[in-house]
Structures are given as structure tokens and as C-alpha cells.
N, C-alpha and C positions, 0 to 999 in steps of 0.2 A: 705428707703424702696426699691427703687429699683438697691441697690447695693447688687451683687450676695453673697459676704463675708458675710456680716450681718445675711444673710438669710440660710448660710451654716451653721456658726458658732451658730444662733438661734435653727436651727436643729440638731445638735450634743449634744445641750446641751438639749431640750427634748428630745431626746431619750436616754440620759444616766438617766437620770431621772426618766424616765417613767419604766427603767429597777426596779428601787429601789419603785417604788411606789406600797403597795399592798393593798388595804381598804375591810374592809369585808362586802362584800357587798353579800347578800344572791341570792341563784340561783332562778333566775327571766328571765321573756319573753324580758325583757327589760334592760341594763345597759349601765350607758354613765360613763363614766371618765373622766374627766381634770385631767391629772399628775403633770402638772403644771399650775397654773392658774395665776400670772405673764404674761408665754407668751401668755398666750390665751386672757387675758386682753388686752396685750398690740395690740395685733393682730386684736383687736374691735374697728372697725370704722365705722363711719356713721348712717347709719338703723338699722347695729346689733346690735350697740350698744345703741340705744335709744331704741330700743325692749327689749332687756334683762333689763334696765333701768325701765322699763315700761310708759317710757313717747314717744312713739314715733306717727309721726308725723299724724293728724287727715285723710291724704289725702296718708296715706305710703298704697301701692298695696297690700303688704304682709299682712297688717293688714285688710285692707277691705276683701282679698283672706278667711282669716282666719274667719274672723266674719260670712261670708255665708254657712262653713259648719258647718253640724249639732255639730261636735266634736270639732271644734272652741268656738260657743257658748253656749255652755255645759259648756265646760271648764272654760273660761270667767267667768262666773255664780259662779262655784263652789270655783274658785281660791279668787272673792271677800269673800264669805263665809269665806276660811281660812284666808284672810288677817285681816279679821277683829277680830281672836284672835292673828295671827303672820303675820306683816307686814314683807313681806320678798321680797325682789328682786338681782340684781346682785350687787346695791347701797351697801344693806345693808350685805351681804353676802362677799366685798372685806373688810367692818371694821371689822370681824375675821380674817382677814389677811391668809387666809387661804392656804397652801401650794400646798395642793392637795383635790381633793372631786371627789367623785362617787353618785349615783342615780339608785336605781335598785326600779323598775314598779314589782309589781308582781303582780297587777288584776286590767284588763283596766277600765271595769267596773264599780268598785269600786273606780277607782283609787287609789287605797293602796299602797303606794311609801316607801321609807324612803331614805334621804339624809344622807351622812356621808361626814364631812370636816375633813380634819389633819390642826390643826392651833394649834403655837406655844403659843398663850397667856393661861397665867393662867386665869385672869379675863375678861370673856365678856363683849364685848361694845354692848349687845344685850339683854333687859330684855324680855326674856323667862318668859312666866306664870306657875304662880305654878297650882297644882293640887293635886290629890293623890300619895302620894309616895307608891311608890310597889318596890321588889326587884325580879332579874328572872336572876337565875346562879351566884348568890352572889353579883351582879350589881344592882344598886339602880339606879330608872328612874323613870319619872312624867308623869303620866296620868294626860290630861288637857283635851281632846275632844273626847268622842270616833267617831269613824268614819264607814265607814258601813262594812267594815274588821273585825270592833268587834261587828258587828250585832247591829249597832247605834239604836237608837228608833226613830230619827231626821229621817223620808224619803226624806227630799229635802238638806240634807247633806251627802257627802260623805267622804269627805276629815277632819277626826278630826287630832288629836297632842297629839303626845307622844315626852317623850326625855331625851337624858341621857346623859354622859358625861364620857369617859372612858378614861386616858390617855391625850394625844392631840387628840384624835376624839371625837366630838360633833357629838350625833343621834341625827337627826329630821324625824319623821317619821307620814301619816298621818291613823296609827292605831296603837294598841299594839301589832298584833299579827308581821309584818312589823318590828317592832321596836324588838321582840323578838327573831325572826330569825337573823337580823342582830349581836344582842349580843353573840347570839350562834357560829356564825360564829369569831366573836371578842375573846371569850373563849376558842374556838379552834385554835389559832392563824392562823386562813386563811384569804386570801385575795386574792385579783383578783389584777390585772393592767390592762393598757391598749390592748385593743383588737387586737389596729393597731399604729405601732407607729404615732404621731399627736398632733398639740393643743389642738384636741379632742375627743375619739375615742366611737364608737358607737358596741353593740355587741343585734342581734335579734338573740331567737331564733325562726324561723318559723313554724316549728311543734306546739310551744305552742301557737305561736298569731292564727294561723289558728282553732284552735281546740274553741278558746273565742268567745262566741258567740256576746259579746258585740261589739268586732275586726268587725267580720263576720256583722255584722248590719251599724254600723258607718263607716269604712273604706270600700268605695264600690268600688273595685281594683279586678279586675278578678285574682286569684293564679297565678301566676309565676310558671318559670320551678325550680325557686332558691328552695333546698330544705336546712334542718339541720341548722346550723348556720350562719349570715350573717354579716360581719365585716365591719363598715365603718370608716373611721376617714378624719378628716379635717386639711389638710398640707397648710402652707405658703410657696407657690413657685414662686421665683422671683416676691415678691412682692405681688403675691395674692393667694386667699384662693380655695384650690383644694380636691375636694371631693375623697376616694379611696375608694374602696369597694372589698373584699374579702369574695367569697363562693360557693358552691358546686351546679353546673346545669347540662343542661342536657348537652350532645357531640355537639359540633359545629364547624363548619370550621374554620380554621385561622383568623383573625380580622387582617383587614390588620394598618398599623401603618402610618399616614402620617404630615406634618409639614407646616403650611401656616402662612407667616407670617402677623400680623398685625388681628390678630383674638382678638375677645370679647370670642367668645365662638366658641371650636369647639367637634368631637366627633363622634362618629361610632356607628348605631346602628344595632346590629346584626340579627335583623329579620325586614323583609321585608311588613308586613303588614302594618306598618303606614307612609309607604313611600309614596302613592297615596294623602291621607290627606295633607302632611306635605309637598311635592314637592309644590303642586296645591295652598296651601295657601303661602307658602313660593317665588316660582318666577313664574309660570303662571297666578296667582292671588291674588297680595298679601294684600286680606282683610281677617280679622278673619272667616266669617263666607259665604264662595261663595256658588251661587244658583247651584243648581243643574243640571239646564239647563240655560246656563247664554246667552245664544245668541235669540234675538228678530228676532221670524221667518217673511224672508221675501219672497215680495210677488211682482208680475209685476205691472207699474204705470197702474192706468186706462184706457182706447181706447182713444186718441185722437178725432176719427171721431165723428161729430155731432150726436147728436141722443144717444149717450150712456147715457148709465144707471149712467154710475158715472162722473163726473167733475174733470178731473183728476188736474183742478188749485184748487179744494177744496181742497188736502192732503194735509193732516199736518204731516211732516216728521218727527215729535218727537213723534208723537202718531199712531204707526205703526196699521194699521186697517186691518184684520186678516178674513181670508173666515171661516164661519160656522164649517168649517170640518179643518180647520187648528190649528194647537197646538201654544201655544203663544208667545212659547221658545222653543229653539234645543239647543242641546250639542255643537253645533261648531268645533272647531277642536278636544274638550275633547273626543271627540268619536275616533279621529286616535289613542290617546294616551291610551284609554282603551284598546284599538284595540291588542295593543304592548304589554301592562303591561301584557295581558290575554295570548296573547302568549307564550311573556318571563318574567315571576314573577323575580322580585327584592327579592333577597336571603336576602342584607344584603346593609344598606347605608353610607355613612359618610354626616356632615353637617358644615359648615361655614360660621359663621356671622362677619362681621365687624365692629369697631366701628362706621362706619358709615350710619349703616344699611344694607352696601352689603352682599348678603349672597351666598352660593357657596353647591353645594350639587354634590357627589362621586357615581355613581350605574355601578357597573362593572356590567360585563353580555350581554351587549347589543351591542356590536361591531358591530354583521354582520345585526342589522336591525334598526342604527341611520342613513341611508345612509338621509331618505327624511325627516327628525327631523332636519335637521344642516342650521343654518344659519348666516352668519359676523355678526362682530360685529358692534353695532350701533343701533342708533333708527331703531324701527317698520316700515318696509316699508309702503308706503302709493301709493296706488291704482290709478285709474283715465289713462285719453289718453296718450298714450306716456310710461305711467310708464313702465322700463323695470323687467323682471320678478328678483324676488329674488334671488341672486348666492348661493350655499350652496359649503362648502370645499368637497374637493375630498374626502377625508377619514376621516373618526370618528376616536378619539381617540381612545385606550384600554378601559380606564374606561371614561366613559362621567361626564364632571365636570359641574355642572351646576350655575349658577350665574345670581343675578337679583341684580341693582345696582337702584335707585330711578332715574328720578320719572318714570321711567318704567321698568317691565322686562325684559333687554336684554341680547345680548352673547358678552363676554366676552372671551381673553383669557386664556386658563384654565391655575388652577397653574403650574401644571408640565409636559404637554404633549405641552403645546403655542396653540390645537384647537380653533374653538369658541367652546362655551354651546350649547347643545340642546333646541330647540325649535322649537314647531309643527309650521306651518305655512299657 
């Protein structure tokens, strides 16, 4: 896996393939393709692969993530429904031996899918129920379930089964009408391939999920600038799996391109709003959810002199006790750094995590006002007689790289300029 040959010569050969692959798959909001399912098999390890399996693990993230939204467990719901006339998973779907297969969504709502596999066997190791046979373009296929595509009478099913068998392409589809468009397309000898070459490639269009009201309800994501159609697929590079996406936005500046080595994850994101969030959780405060005034307001010990009103050997310095008119919590230094942001907005960021949990973050822009942000690297200075004041480098970098390494957030030298990181002080 991590030899670069394997992974070359694994890529040359889906994308010669992927060239020859065309399954008719009807025009829909939604289509995935596997050109080849081999490498994409082979490419499943770990959680994705016990997900697609459907046994994965009772504590896997992804699967808790999934079950709390609304269209999680929707789906959940409706998928046992179907299993329970066709048991079907990625188990059961590699004994067709299946070459290639596509999936085109055509009504979220409804969920009205239909699957097509190109598999070479004459005889299925898959007993399909029978139903009504019907024929539609001289194709003969089995109604088993209607589904709410075909205006079901069932309200708490969605997803019923049709299917038919054309060639080496096996429909599975969970309505007739689903299942009828794709014949049409088969009749007319058209087909689709991959969107982007990949072990798996994904094609949205955005016009039509926008316009679903179902979409617009369940999926609660404010519109992007992305308009028309949106291309993603999933590449193995050097050993791991790499998201690409391909499609039409609005004008924006250069994205710059940069290379850190020993990253989990790294990545540029081109607008600047959720750079304020994402800094402040990530190296000034790295907990999920920081207060919004995280600094406990203080205040002068009590008077010594006899006769005062307070005891100043009663304070208890863990439970800060606050005048009438004083607020409980302050911003701290978060207020220098709003201070900056509001001045000079972050256009556009990059971000890097290590596998260690270090992480490193990129905001050009700010040269001529990180002078009183910068401080060596090394633990948090600590206060008290004597202490001498904190040194800051003479000069900011170009782009300010920023990095928090456990168990605190400090600076660090950047990747490519040797500064520390920015940090208010």
C-alpha cells in the first residue's frame, strides 16, 4: 500500500476502464458509479468497510454522527423495510461478481433509486422475489413492491422493488416508474461513466436537489456559491483515499498550493468566515465548544486594615467573588484578536493537522499588524516577581502560520518561513 508503483499502475488501470464503462443510468439529481468494483473493494478497509458490510462497529463515530440526523434515521427505518423483502448489502452484492454498477436517486423524498450491476454470471447466487411480470419496450421485469414512486397505498413505505435483467445488467430499482426510465435508457443504447476518473465517482446536479423540497427540509446547509453540476470521485493516493471535486462557482482569487510534510489532513479554504471559529477551537482554545467570555473577571484582594468590611484571609481563590456591578467573565485577550480580525478580515485560510494532534493554520494578510501577536517558541510564559516580559521576533512572517502542539497551544516554527506562530499575549 505504500508503494508509489502499485498505486500508479492501480490508477492507470481504472481509468482505462472507467473509459469503456457506460451503464444506463437515467438523468437524475443524483448518480454514483463504481467502474470498477475490484479496485474499489480492494481499496475498503477498516470502518468503510464494515459500514458498507453493515456490521460496523456499535461505538464507530460515523455511525452515531448518522443516526442523529433527521435523514440518518429516516433512512435506517426505511432501508430495514426494504431488507426485509431484499436483503441486500456490499456482502451480498460482491457474490454477482459484479464488474461495474451505477445508482442514479431520482426523488429524495421518495427515495426512488434504481441500481444497475454489469456482472458476468448467467445464473444469480441472489434469490430475487418474484412478483408480477410486466413487460415496458419489449423488456420483461418483476413487480414485487410498489414504492411511493408508484403512488404506493403503504404511507410508512417508501422504498418498494422492481427488477429485471437485460444482458449482463441486473435492474434493481425501488419503484417501476425508476426501473422504467432506466430500460429506456438501456433501449437507447445510452449510458453514462464515470463523472471523474476514481474508485468512485459522484455526479450532483444542484439545480435539481435545490429546487426538492424534501432536500431543502432534511439537508439543513445554507446554498453554496457552487452552481450546475458537481463532480466528485474518490482516488487512492499514495496509499490513501483522496476526495476531488470538480464544478462551476463564483470568481475567486488564486488558492494558494502548499506541502507540509507529515500531515493527517491538510487543505485551503477559500473564504474567510469560518476562520474566527475554527482558529479559536483549533490553537487558542482547543476544546469543541469555548465560552464566549472565557476569562473570570478580576477583581483587588480586600483591605488589609482592621475594621474592613471584608476578611481578606476569608477568599477563596477558586471561587472568584465579583462586585454587584461587575460581569462574571471578560473576553481576555479574545478581544485584541477581534480587534485585528475586524480591521483586517481573513480572505481565505489553509489548515494542518498532524498525526499527532498538532495542527498548524496559514492566513496571509496580516503582515504589517502581527507585530504585538508573536511570541518564541515554548511553553506559556508564567507571570509573578522577577518574571522577565515576554520576547516577540522582530518581524512576522508573510503569511502567519499558526500551530498548537498538546498539551498546550504554543508557537512553533512555521513550515516554510522558520517564524514562531501567532499568539495574542
Amino acid at each position: 500500500m505504500r508503494s508509489l508503483a502499485p498505486v500508479f499502475l492501480l490508477g492507470a488501470l481504472v481509468s482505462l476502464k472507467a473509459a469503456d464503462v457506460r451503464l444506463p443510468l437515467p438523468k437524475a439529481p443524483v448518480r454514483v458509479v463504481i467502474a470498477d468494483v475490484k479496485a474499489f473493494d480492494a481499496a475498503l478497509t477498516g470502518s468503510y468497510r464494515q459500514f458498507l458490510h453493515g456490521t460496523p462497529e456499535a461505538t464507530d463515530p460515523m455511525l452515531s454522527a448518522w443516526r442523529r440526523t433527521q435523514v440518518g434515521s429516516k433512512l435506517e427505518a426505511q432501508w430495514s423495510k426494504f431488507a426485509e423483502t431484499l436483503p441486500l448489502d456490499w456482502g451480498t452484492i460482491q457474490k454477482l461478481q459484479p464488474r461495474s454498477l451505477g445508482l442514479a436517486l431520482l426523488e429524495v423524498g421518495n427515495l426512488e433509486a434504481v441500481l444497475v450491476l454489469d456482472t458476468p454470471l448467467a445464473t444469480l447466487p441472489l434469490e430475487i422475489p418474484g412478483g408480477e411480470s410486466k413487460t415496458h419496450g419489449g423488456i420483461t421485469y418483476t413487480a414485487v413492491v410498489p414504492g411511493a414512486g408508484d403512488a404506493s397505498d403503504d404511507p410508512d413505505r417508501r422504498m418498494g422493488l422492481a427488477w429485471a435483467r437485460k444482458g449482463s445488467r441486473l435492474f434493481l430499482a425501488t419503484s417501476e416508474r425508476a426501473l422504467k426510465l432506466a430500460l429506456d435508457e438501456a433501449q437507447g443504447n445510452r449510458g453514462v461513466g464515470p463523472s471523474l476518473p476514481g474508485l468512485i465517482s459522484l455526479e450532483l446536479d444542484l439545480e435539481a436537489l435545490r429546487k426538492d423540497r424534501y432536500f431543502n427540509r432534511e439537508f439543513l446547509f445554507e446554498p453554496g456559491p457552487e452552481t450546475g453540476v458537481l463532480r466528485a470521485a474518490l482516488r487512492l493516493e499514495q496509499g490513501c483515499l483522496v476526495e476531488v471535486r470538480e464544478g462551476r462557482t463564483e470568481a475567486r482569487d488564486i488558492v494558494p498550493t502548499f506541502r507540509v510534510s507529515g500531515a493527517a489532513s491538510v487543505g485551503w479554504e477559500p473564504q474567510g468566515t469560518e476562520f474566527w471559529p475554527a482558529f479559536r477551537r483549533g490553537l487558542l482554545e482547543p476544546i469543541p465548544a469555548p465560552a464566549e467570555k472565557p476569562v473570570p473577571t478580576l477583581r483587588a484582594l480586600p483591605e488589609a486594615a482592621q475594621g474592613s468590611a471584608e476578611d481578606r484571609y476569608s477568599v477563596d481563590f477558586t471561587r472568584p467573588k465579583l462586585l454587584a456591578t461587575a460581569a462574571e467573565f471578560e473576553k481576555g485577550e479574545l478581544e485584541a484578536w477581534e480587534t485585528l480580525l475586524t480591521k483586517t478580515p481573513i480572505s481565505s485560510w489553509g489548515y494542518w493537522v498532524g498525526g499527532d494532534g498538532a495542527r498548524a493554520w496559514s492566513f496571509p494578510g496580516l503582515r504589517a499588524r502581527m507585530r504585538p501577536f508573536w511570541r518564541p517558541a515554548g511553553p506559556p510564559p508564567r507571570g509573578g516577581p522577577g518574571a522577565p516580559p515576554p520576547r516577540r521576533s522582530a518581524t512576522p512572517p508573510k503569511s502567519g502560520w499558526g500551530r498548537a502542539s498538546p498539551p498546550w497551544p504554543c508557537a512553533v516554527p512555521a513550515p516554510t518561513s522558520g517564524w514562531a506562530i501567532p499568539r495574542p499575549v
